[in-house]
C-alpha positions in Angstrom: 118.6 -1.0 96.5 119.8 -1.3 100.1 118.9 -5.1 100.3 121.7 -5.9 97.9 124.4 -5.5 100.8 122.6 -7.8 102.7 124.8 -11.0 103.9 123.1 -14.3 105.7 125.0 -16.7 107.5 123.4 -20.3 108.5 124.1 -22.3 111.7 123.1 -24.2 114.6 125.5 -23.8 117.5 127.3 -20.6 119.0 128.3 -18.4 116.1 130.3 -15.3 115.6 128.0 -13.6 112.7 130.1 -10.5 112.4 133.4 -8.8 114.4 132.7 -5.9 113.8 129.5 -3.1 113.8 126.7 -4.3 112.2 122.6 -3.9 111.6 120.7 -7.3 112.0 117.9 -7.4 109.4 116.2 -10.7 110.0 116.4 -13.7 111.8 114.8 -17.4 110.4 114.5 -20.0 112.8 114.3 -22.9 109.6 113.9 -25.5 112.0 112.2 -25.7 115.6 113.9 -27.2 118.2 113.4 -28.6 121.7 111.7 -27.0 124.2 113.8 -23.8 125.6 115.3 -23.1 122.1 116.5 -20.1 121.7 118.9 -17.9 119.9 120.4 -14.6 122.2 121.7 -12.0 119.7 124.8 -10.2 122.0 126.5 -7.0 121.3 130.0 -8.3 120.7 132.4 -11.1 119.7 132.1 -13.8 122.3 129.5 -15.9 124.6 130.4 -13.1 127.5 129.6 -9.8 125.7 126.5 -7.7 127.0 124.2 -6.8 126.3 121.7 -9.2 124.9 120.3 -7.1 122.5 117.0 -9.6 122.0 116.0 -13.1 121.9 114.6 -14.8 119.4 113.2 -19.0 120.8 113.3 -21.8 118.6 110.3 -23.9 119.9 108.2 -23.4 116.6 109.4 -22.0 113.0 109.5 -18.5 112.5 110.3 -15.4 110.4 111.4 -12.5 111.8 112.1 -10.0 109.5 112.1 -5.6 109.3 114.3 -5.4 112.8 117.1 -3.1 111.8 118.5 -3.3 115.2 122.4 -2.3 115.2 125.2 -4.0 116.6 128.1 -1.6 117.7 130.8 -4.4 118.5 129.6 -7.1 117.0 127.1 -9.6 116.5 127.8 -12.8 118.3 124.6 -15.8 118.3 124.4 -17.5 121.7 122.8 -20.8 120.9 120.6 -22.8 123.4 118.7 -26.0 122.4 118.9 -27.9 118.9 117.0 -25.3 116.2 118.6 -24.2 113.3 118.9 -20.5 112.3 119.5 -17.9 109.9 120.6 -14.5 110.3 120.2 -11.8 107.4 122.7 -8.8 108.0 124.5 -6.2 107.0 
């Protein structure tokens, strides 16, 4: 079954998820933040790379889930505001 290669990582500031290609499954926003929370998914390593591939805001709780959008150099969480996330992958 494909979602056994699945990896999540947890966090709530700037976060390198993975360094190299990758296919973002699902994002959790576990717990809402302040107003203009938001998590920017970027196609590479660091806080610089473009493109933003999509944002997901953190104001209220939310699942996210069936994306399967893929990540050519990397997927690199750019963290604004104070809610915490989780990032299904593979």
């Amino acid at each position: 079954m494909v979602e056994l290669n699945h990896n999540v990582v947890s966090f709530n500031a700037d976060t390198l998820i993975k360094g190299s290609h990758g296919v973002v499954v699902a994002v959790f926003c576990s717990k809402k933040g302040s107003s203009g929370a938001k998590c920017e998914l970027r196609n590479g390593v660091n806080a610089s790379a473009t493109p933003i591939e999509f944002t997901v805001f953190g104001e209220i709780e939310g699942n996210y889930q069936n994306i399967h959008r893929r990540f050519e150099s990397g997927i690199f969480a750019d963290i604004t505001g104070s809610a915490e996330w989780t990032v299904v992958f593979k």
